[in-house]
VEXZA-625423 format. One line per 8 residues: their letters; for each residue x, y, z of C-alpha. Coordinates in Angstrom, 2 decimals, decimal comma. Each point is the difference from the previous one (the first is absolute). Layout:
// VEXZA-625423
A) X/Y/Z ~ ...
This chain:
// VEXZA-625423
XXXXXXXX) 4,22/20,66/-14,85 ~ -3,09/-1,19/-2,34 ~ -1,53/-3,21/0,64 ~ -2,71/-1,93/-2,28 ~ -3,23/1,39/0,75 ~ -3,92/-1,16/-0,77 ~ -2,80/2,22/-0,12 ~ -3,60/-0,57/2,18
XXXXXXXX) -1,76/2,27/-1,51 ~ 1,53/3,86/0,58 ~ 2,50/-1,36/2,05 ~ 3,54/-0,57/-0,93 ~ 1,55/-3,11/2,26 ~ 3,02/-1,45/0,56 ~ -0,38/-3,80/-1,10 ~ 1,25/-0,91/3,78
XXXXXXXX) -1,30/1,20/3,23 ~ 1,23/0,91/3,12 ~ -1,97/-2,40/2,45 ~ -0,49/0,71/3,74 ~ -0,81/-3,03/1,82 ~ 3,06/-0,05/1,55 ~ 0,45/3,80/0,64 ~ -3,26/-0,60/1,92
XXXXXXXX) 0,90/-3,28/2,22 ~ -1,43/-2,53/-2,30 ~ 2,48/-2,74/-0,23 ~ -1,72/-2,93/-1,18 ~ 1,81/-1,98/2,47 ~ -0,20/0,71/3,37 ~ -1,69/1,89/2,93 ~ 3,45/0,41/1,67
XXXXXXXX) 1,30/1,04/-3,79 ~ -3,01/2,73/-0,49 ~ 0,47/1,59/3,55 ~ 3,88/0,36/-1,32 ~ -0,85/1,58/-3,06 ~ -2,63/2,26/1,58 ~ 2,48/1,14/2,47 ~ 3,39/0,11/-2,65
XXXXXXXX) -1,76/1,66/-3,22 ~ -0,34/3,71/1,77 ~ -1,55/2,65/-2,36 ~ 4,14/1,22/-1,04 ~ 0,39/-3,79/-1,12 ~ -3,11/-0,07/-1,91 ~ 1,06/3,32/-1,98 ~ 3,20/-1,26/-0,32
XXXXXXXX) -0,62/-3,10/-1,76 ~ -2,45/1,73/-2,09 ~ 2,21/2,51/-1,17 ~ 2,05/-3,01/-1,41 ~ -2,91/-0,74/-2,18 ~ -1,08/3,77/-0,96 ~ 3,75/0,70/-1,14 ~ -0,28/-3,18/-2,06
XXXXXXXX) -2,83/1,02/-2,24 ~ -2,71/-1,86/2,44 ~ -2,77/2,32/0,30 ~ -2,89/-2,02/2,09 ~ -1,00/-1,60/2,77 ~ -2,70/-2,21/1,47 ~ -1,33/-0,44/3,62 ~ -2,57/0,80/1,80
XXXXXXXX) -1,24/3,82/1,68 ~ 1,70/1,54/2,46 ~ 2,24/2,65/1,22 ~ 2,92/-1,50/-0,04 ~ 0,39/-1,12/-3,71 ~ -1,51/3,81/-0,70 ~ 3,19/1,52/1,45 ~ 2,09/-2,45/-0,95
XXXXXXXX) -1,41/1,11/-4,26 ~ 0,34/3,82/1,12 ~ 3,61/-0,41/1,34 ~ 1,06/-1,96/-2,89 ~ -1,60/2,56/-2,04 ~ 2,31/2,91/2,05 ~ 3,28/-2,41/-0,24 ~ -0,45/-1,28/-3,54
XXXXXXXX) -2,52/2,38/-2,35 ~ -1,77/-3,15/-0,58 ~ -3,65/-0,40/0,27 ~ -0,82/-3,03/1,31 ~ -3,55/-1,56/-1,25 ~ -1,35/-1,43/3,11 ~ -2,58/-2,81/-0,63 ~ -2,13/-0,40/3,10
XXXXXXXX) -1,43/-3,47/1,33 ~ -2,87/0,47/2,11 ~ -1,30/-2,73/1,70 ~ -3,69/-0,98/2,05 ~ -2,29/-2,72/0,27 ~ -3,06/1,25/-1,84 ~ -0,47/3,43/-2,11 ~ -0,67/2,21/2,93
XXXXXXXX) 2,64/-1,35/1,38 ~ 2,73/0,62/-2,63 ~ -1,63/3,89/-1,09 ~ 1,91/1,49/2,98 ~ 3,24/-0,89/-1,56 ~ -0,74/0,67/-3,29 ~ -0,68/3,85/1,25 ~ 2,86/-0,04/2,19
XXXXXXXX) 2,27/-1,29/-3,57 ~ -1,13/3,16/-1,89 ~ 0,36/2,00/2,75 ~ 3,86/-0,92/0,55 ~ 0,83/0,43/-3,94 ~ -0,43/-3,61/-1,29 ~ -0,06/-0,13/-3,85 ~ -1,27/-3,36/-0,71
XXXXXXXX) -2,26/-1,59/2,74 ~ -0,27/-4,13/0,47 ~ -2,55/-1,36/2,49 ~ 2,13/-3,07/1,95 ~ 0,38/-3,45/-0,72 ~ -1,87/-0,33/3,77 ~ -3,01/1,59/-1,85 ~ -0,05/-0,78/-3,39
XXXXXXXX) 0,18/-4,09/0,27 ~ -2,09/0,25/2,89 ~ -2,79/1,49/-1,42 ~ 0,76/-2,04/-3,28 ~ -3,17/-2,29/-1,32 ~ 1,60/-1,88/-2,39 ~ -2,94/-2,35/-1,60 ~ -2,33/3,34/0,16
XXXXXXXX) 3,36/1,85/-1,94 ~ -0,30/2,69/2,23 ~ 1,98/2,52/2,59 ~ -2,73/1,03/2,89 ~ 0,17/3,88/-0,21 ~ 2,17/0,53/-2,61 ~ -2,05/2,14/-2,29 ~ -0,38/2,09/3,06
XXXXXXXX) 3,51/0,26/0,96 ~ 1,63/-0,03/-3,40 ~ -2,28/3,98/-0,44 ~ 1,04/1,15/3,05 ~ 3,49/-0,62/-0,80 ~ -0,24/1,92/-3,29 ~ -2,32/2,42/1,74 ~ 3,12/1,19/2,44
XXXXXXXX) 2,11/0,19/-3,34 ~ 1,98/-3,49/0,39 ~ 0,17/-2,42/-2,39 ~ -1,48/-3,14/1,17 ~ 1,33/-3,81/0,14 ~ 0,02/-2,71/1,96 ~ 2,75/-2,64/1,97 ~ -0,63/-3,03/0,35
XXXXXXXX) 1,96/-3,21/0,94 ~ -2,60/-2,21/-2,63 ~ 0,46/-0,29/-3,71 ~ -4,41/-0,46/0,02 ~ 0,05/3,91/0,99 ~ 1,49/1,13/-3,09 ~ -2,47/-2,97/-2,15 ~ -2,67/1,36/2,15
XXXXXXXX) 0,29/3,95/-0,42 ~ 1,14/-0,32/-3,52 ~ -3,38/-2,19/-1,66 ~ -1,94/2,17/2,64 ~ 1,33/3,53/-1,66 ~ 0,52/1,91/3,55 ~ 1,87/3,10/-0,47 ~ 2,94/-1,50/0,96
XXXXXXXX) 3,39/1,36/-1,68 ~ 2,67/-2,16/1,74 ~ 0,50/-2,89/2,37 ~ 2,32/-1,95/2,28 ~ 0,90/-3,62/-0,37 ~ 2,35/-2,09/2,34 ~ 2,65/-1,60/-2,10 ~ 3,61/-1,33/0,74
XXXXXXXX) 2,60/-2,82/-0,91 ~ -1,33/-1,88/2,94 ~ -3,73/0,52/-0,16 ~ 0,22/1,22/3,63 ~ -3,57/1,49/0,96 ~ -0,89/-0,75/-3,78 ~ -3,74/-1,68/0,18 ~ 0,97/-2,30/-3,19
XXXXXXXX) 2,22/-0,81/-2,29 ~ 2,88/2,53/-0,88 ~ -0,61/-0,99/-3,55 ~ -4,19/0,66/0,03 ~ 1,05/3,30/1,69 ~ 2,21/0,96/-2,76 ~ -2,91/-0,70/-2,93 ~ -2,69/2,11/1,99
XXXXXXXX) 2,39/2,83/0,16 ~ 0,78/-0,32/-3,81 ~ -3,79/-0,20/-1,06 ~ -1,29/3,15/1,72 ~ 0,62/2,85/-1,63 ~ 0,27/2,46/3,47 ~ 3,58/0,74/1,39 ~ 1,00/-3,14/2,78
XXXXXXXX) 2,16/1,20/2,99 ~ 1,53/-3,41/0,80 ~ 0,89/-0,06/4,32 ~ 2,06/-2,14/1,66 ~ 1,87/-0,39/-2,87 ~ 3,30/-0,86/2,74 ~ -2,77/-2,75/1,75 ~ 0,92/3,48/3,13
XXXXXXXX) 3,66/-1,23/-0,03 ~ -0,49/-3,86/-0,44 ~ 1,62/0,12/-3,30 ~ 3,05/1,70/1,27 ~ 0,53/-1,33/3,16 ~ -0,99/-3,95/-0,79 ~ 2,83/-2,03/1,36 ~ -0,42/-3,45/-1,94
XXXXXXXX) 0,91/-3,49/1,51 ~ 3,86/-0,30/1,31 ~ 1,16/-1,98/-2,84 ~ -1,20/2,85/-2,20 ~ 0,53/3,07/2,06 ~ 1,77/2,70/-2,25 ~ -1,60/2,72/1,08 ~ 2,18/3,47/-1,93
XXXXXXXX) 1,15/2,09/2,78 ~ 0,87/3,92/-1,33 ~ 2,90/2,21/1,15 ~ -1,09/2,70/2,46 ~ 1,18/2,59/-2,74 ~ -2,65/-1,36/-2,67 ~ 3,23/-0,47/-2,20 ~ 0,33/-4,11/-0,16
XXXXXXXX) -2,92/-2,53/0,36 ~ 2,08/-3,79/1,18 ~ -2,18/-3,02/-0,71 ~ 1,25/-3,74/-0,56 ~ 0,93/-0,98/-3,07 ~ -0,60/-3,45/-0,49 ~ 0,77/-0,29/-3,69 ~ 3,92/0,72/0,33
XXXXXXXX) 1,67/-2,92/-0,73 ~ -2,52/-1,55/-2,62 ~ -1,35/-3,40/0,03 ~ 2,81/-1,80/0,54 ~ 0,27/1,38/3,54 ~ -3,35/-0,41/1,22 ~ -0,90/1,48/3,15 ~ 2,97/2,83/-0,39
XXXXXXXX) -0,60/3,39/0,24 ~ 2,05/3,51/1,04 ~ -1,56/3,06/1,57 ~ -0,67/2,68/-2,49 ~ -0,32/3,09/-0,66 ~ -2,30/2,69/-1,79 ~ 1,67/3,34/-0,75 ~ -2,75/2,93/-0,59
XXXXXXXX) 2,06/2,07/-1,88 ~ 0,75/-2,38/-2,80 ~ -2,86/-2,93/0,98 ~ 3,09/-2,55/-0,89 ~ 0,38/-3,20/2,00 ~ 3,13/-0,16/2,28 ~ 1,12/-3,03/1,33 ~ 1,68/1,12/3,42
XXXXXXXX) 2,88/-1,66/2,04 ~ -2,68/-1,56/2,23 ~ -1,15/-3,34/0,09 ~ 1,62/-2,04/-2,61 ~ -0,28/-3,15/1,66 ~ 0,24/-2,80/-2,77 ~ -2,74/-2,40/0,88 ~ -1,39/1,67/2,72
XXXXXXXX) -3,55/2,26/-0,49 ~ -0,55/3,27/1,02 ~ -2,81/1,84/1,64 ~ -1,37/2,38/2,10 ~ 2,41/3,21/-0,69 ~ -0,33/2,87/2,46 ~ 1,87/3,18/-0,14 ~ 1,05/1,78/3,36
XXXXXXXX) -2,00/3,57/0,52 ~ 3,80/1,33/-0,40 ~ 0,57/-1,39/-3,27 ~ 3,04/-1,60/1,45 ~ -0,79/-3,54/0,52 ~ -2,29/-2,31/-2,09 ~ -1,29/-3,50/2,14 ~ -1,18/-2,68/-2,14
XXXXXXXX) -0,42/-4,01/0,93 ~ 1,22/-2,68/-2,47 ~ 0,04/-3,96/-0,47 ~ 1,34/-2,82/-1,23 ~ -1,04/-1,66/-3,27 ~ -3,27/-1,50/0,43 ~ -0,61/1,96/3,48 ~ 2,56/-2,08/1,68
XXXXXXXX) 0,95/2,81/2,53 ~ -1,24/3,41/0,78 ~ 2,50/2,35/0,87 ~ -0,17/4,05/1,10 ~ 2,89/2,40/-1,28 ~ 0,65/3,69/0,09 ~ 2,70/1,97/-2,45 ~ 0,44/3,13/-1,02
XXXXXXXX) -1,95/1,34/-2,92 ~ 2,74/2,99/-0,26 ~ 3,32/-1,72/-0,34 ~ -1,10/-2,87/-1,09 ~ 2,02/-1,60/3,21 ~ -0,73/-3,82/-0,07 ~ -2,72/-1,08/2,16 ~ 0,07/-1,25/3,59
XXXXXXXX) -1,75/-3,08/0,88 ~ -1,82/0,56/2,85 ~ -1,62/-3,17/1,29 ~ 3,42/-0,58/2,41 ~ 0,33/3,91/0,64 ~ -3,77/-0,22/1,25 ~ 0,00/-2,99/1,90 ~ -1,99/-1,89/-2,34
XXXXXXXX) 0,79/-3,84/-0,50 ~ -1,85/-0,66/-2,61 ~ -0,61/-4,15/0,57 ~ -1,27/0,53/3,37 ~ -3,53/1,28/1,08 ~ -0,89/1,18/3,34 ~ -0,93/-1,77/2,92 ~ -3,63/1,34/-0,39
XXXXXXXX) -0,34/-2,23/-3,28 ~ 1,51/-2,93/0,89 ~ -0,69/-3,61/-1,17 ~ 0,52/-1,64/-3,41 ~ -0,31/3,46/-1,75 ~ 2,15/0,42/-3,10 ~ 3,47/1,81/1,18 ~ 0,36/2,33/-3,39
XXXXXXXX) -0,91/3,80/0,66 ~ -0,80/2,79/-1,91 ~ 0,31/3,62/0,87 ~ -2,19/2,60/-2,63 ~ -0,97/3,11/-0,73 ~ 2,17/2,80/1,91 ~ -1,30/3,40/0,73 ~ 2,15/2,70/1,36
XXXXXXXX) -0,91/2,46/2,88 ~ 0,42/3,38/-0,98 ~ 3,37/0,66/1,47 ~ 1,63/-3,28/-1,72 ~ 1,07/-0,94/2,95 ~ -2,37/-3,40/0,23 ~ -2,00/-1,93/-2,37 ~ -2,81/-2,13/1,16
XXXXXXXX) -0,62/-3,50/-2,18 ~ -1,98/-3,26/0,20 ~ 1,36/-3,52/0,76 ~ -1,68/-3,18/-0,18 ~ 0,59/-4,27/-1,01 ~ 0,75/-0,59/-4,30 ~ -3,46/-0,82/-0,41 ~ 1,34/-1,50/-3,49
XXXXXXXX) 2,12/-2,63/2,06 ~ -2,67/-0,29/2,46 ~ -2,77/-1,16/-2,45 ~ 2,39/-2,40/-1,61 ~ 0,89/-1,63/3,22 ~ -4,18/0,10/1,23 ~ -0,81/-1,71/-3,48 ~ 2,30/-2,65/1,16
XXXXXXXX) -0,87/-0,08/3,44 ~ 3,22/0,65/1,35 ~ -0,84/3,22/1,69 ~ -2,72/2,02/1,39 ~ -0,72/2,74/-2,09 ~ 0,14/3,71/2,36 ~ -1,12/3,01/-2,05 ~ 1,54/3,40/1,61
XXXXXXXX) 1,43/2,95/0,17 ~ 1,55/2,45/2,68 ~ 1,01/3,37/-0,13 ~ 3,79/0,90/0,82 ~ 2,08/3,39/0,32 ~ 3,52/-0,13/-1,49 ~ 2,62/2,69/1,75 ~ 3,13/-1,03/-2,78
XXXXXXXX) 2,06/2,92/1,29 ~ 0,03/-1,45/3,57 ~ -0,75/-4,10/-1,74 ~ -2,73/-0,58/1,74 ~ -3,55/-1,02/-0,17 ~ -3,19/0,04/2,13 ~ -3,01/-2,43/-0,60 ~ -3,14/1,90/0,58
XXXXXXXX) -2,55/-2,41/-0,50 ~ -0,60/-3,56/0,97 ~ -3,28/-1,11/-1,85 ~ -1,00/-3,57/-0,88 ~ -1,68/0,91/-3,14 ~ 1,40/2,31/-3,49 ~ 0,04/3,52/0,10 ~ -0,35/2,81/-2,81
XXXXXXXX) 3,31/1,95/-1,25 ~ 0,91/3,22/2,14 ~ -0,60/2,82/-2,12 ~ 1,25/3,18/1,02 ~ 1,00/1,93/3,60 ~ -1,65/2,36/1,20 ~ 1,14/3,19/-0,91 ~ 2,07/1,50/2,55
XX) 3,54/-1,00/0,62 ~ -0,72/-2,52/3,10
């Protein structure tokens, strides 16, 4: 399969990138999440998920030196026949520093070689517009036969290097829909990667999973939720029904053979709003919360995304009243609930979900003084086979959305 392509200078590359922060234990968002992914992306993982990308026309990839990501490129070479460009990221505090692993890039086959973000805006002098020891580095780099660029997390680096005229052939530059690790303004990013004339290889450009995993505020939460087969993506939506029916809304359905919007037998609730859909790891059972008009109630249902079988209210099967709040948060709280966001454990046998006070009633009721306003969340576990449900938190304060189980079936 072809994919669209750019050229730095010789070099042929496919206009995305295989990136390796997360093949390497780089999370961007925990310690306890890194040690995971060190331990869960084993050398047959990496290959495998690279083959994905070699078989689909993607023919480079960036991180930094070291044996690993070399056989990872030579097995993908054996599997697939395709070469993958490696583009090596080096990294030290001052030249000396950061030669070692320029040496060590050309010795393990990189093609294009990128001294790290850690060096490059550290040794950046931006009033002087200057790198420290990039002249220096820049020849070595051609002198081992790489090509030479530089990544950066700063949009001065590419100003800087460009007015400067270091021989420089290609950068990196953070930018994302959420400006996460961006060091301005999306929009100022954009116009200095239109003005320079060298190739840009944008990073982050998922915010490392932000974009994809963001679960928005409970009155908004419509987070899509694919089939395990790759076949349907379900997602809320909210226009069915048109204006006149404000607040409606039916679970949907993408279909990727034809891309045409279904409308399924799930969730046509008249008034009521829809969120949070979830599909079971078995494809069998699809979890999904809904409301009344104008977030009246907040309900949890599960039905069956194959048959189409109508859905099961589960708030009595669970044990769930959902005007009364536990003992632990007692007082003059407001008595509406609201259970959000399921996630399924890989046997789809349990989903775990969040449950916390309207905060929409409770901020009315505060504004009047009626009632004290309590802002949290715990986390539950739903058994609907057996109807029954285990609280396993008991916090005073709001928690984030669960979002995923571990891997193995526990």
């Amino acid at each position: 399969m072809t994919f669209p392509t750019t050229r730095i200078e010789n070099l042929e590359l496919s206009r995305l990138i295989v990136g390796t922060n997360w093949f390497l234990g780089f999370s961007h968002y925990s310690a306890a999440k890194d040690r995971w992914l060190k331990g869960h992306m084993t050398l047959e993982r990496i290959v495998e998920v690279m083959c994905v990308f070699a078989r689909n026309g993607i023919n480079a990839v960036m991180s930094i030196q070291g044996p690993t990501m070399k056989e990872a490129i030579r097995r993908v070479r054996e599997e697939t026949g395709v070469e993958m460009h490696w583009i090596c990221t080096p990294s030290g505090e001052s030249v000396e520093d950061l030669m070692p692993g320029i040496e060590e890039s050309a010795e393990m086959g990189a093609k294009i070689c990128m001294p790290h973000q850690h060096w490059t805006d550290g040794n950046m002098i931006v009033n002087q517009k200057r790198i420290i020891g990039l002249g220096k580095v820049t020849e070595r780099i051609r002198e081992l036969g790489m090509i030479p660029g530089l990544s950066t997390h700063r949009p001065e680096t590419v100003v800087v290097a460009d007015s400067a005229g270091y021989d420089v052939a290609t950068y990196t530059q953070m930018y994302n829909a959420i400006g996460f690790l961006c060091q301005v303004e999306t929009d100022w990013i954009a116009r200095v990667i239109n003005k320079t004339e060298k190739p840009v290889m944008c990073i982050k450009p998922l915010a490392g999973g932000k974009v994809i995993s963001h679960k928005p505020a409970a009155s908004e939460c419509a987070t899509p939720s694919f089939s395990p087969d790759g076949k349907r993506l379900f997602f809320v939506d909210e226009n069915y029904g048109g204006e006149d029916r404000l607040g409606s809304g039916r679970i949907a359905y993408l279909d990727s053979k034809t891309w045409q919007l279904t409308g399924g037998k799930w969730g046509t609730f008249g008034d009521r709003r829809l969120r949070c859909p979830a599909v079971s790891p078995d494809g069998k059972q699809l979890a999904y919360s809904t409301a009344d008009h104008f977030w009246e109630m907040h309900w949890s249902y599960l039905s069956d995304t194959i048959t189409g079988k109508r859905p099961r209210f589960l708030g009595t099967d669970l044990g769930l009243n959902e005007r009364r709040m536990s003992p632990h948060h007692s007082g003059r709280h407001s008595r509406r609930m609201y259970n959000e966001c399921p996630v399924w454990a890989p046997n789809s046998r349990y989903f775990l979900f969040v449950r916390g006070p309207d905060l929409h009633e409770a901020r009315f009721f505060q504004f009047n003084r009626q009632m004290k306003l309590v802002d949290w969340m715990d986390l539950y576990l739903a058994d609907p086979a057996n109807k029954r449900c285990v609280r396993l938190t008991w916090l005073k304060s709001r928690m984030g959305y669960p979002d995923w189980w571990a891997p193995k079936k526990k």
